[in-house]
N, C-alpha and C positions, 0 to 999 in steps of 0.2 A: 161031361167034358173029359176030352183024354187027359192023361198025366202029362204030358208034354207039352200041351195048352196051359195047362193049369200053372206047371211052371213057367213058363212067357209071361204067365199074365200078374205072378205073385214079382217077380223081377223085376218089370214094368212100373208095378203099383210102389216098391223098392226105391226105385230109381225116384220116382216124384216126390217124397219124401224128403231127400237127399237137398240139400242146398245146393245153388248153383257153384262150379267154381267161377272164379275172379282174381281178379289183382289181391297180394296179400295186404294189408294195411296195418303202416307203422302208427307204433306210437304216439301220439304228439307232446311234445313238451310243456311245463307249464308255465308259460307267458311270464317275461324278467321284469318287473317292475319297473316304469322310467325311473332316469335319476337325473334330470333335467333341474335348473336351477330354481322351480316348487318346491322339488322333493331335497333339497339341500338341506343341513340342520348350519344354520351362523351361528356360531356361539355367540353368546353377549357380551359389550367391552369390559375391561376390566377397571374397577374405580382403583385409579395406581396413589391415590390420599395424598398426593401432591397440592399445590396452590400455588398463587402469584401471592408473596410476601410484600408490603412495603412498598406499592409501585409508587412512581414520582415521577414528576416534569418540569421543564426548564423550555423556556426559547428567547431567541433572539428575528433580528429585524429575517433574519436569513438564513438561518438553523433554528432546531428546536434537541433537544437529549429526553430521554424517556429512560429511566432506570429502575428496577426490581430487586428483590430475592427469592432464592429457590432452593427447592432440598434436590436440584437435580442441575446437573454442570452446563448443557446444552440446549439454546433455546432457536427457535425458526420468527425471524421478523418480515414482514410486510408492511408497506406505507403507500397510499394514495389522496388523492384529492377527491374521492368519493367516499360517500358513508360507507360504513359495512353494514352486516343486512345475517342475521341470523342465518344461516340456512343446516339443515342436519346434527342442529346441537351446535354446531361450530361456526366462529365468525367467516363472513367470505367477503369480497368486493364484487360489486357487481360488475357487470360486464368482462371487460380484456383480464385474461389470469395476469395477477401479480407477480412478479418473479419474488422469491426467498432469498436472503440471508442465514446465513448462520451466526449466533451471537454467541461467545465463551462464557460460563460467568468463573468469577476469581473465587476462592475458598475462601469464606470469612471463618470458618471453626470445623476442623475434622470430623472426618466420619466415612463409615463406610457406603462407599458409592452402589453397591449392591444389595444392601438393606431395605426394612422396610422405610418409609415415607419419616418416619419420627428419629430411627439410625442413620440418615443418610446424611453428608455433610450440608452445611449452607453453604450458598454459593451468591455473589454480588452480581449483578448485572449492569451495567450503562452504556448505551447506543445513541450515539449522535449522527445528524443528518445532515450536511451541508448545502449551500446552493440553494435554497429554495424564495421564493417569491416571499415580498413585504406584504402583511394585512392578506393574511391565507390563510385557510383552515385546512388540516393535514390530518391524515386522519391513521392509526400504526396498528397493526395485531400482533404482539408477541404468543410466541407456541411454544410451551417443551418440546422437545425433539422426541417423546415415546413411540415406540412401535406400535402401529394399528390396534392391537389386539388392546391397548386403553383405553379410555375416554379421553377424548382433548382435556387438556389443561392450556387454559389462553387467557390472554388481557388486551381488553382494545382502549386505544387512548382518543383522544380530540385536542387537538394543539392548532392554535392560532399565531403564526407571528407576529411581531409589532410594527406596526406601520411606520414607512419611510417619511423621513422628518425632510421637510422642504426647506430653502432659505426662507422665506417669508414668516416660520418660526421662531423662535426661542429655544433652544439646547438645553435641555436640562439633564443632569447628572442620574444616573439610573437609583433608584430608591433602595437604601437598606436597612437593615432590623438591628438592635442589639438584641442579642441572645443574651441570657445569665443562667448558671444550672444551679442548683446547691441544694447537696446533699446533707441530712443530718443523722439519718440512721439507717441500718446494714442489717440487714437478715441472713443469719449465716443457717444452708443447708447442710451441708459436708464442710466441716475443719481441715481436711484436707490429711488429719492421725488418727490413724488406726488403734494408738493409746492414748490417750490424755488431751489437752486441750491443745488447737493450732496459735501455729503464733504470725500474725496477719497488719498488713497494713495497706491503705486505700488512696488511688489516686481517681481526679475527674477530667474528662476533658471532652469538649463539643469539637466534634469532628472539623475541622475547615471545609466551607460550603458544602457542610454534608454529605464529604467523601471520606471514608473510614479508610481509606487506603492510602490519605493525605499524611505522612508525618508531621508530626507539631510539638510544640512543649504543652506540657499536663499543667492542669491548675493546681489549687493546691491539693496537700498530702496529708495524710491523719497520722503520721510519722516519719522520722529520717528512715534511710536505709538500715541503722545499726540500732533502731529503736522500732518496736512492734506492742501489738496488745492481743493480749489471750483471748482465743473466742471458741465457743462450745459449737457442737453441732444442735440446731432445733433454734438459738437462743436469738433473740436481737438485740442489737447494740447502740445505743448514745455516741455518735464518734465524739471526739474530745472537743472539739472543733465544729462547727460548720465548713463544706467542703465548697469551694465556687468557683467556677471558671466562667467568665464575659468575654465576649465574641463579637464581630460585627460580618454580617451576613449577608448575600445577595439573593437569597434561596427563600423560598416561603416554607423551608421544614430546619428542623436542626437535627444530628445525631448526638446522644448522649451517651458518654460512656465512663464506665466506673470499673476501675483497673485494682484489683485484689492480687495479692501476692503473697504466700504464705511460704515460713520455711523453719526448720528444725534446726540446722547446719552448717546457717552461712557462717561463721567466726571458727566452725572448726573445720570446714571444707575450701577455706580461701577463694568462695564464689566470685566472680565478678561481678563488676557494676555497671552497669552502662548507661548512660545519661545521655545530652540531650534527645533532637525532636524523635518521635516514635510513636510507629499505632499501636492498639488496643493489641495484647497477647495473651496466648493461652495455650500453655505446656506443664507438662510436669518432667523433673529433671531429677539429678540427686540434690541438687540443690534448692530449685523451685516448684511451688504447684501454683502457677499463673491462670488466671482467668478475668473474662472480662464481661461485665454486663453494658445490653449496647441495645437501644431504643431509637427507631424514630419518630418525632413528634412535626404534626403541623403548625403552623405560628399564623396567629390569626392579624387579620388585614386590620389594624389599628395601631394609630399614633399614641392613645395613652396606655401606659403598662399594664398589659394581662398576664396574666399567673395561669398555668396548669402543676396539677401534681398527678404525676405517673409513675408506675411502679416496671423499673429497669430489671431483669434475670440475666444471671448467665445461664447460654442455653449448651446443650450436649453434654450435659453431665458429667463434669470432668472430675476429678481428684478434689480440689476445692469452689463449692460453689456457692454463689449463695446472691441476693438482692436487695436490693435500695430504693428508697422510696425518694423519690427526684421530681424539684420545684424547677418549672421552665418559666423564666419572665421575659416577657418581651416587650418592642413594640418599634413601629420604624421612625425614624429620624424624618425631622423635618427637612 
């Protein structure tokens, strides 16, 4: 083979070898994960250690009132004439959406509204309904007003009104209880001095139909104003006295409450005095460390005298505090 062949032929064999050219070819990326509402992460709610304190109820032929407490100021109400019905942890009505209320509650004892659930103040609630049909069952969900990211905190009630009385009846006067408290002995937590013993004295009194925000005159007192008795912190006390206040009530609960007052300084600070009606208080001043412990009790459906014995606190740990052990007797009138 000549030279000139031989090179054609080694070129040739060269060239096949060789890869084809073509289009160059990009990289491909590597594929972005969905993030579609699967791949979501929901945080879980947060248990905000709140509760419905104390719920209660009341009605008439054509309202009903439904009232609470709470360590939080703002609550959401709903009412229908249908049951409510669990749904998502949380009460719902069936069918048509309810429209909400917003209900206030009033501050029964300070504290910080930004705290945890045991810092935060107490707050009262009461919602009344007007209008409504005789011999009805009505049906309410109260809600803290929390941001989503909680667990509800809620109460649902069942309230029937009383049926529309005809002429063909007899009128009878609505039925009520006498209440009686009496206290005989006081457990002081904090004296209220930081050296030596407080010097303290006790008043009691049932709230009028069970609204602590009612002023009234106190029952009796384990001392005048200008007369007090020494009390330790830890220790309990014998008051000198039995302490009692009687009532007559329209309400199947009563509020008890036991009004402590402690002071160092009133004869060399020219305190004032302030007398008549008044509710339960709780400050500390330069002159006073007020506090008040405050229960509520159910009263049970009987004409002859029942007795409970329950144990009253002041609560939010004020300057001075401390509690009493408190006899509720009742029973309704004939």
């Amino acid at each position: 083979m000549s030279l000139r062949k031989s090179l054609i032929t080694a070129t040739a064999v060269a060239a096949l070898a060789l890869p084809l050219a073509g289009p160059a070819l990009a990289t491909s990326p590597v594929p972005v994960e969905p993030k579609g509402p699967d791949a979501l992460a929901i945080p879980p709610k947060i248990d905000s250690g709140l509760e419905f304190l104390s719920p209660t109820q009341s009605h008439t032929k054509t309202s009903f009132t439904i009232g609470w407490q709470a360590k939080y100021h703002k609550a959401s109400f709903q009412m229908s004439t249908q049951k409510p019905v669990k749904k998502d942890g949380k009460w719902a009505f069936p069918g048509q959406i309810q429209a909400s209320q917003i209900v206030l509650g009033q501050s029964l004892q300070p504290g910080n509204i930004n705290g945890l659930a045991q810092e935060q103040a107490t707050y009262g609630f009461e919602k009344t309904v007007d209008g409504l049909a005789p011999d009805t069952t009505y049906y309410a969900v109260a809600r803290l007003a929390l941001s989503n990211k909680y667990e509800p905190v809620e109460q649902a009630w069942e309230i029937r009104t009383s049926k529309q009385l005809t002429g063909d009846l007899d009128l009878k006067t609505q039925s009520t209880r006498t209440v009686q408290m009496t206290v005989k002995k006081v457990h002081i937590v904090k004296d209220g001095d930081s050296v030596g013993k407080g010097e303290a004295r006790f008043g009691v009194r049932l709230a009028p139909e069970g609204n602590i925000f009612t002023p009234s005159y106190w029952g009796a007192w384990s001392h005048g104003v200008y007369d007090y008795m020494k009390v330790d912190s830890g220790s309990t006390y014998t008051l000198p006295k039995p302490l009692t206040h009687t009532i007559s009530t329209t309400r199947d609960i009563a509020v008890v409450e036991v009004q402590g007052f402690e002071n160092d300084v009133f004869k060399q600070k020219w305190c004032p005095v302030e007398g008549g009606p008044s509710v339960g208080q709780q400050f500390s001043d330069n002159c006073w460390d007020a506090s008040v412990a405050q229960l509520v009790v159910s009263l049970p459906d009987s004409t002859e005298p029942t007795t409970k014995t329950v144990l009253a606190k002041v609560q939010r740990n004020p300057d001075f505090e401390f509690s009493a052990v408190v006899e509720v007797r009742s029973w309704i009138n004939h």
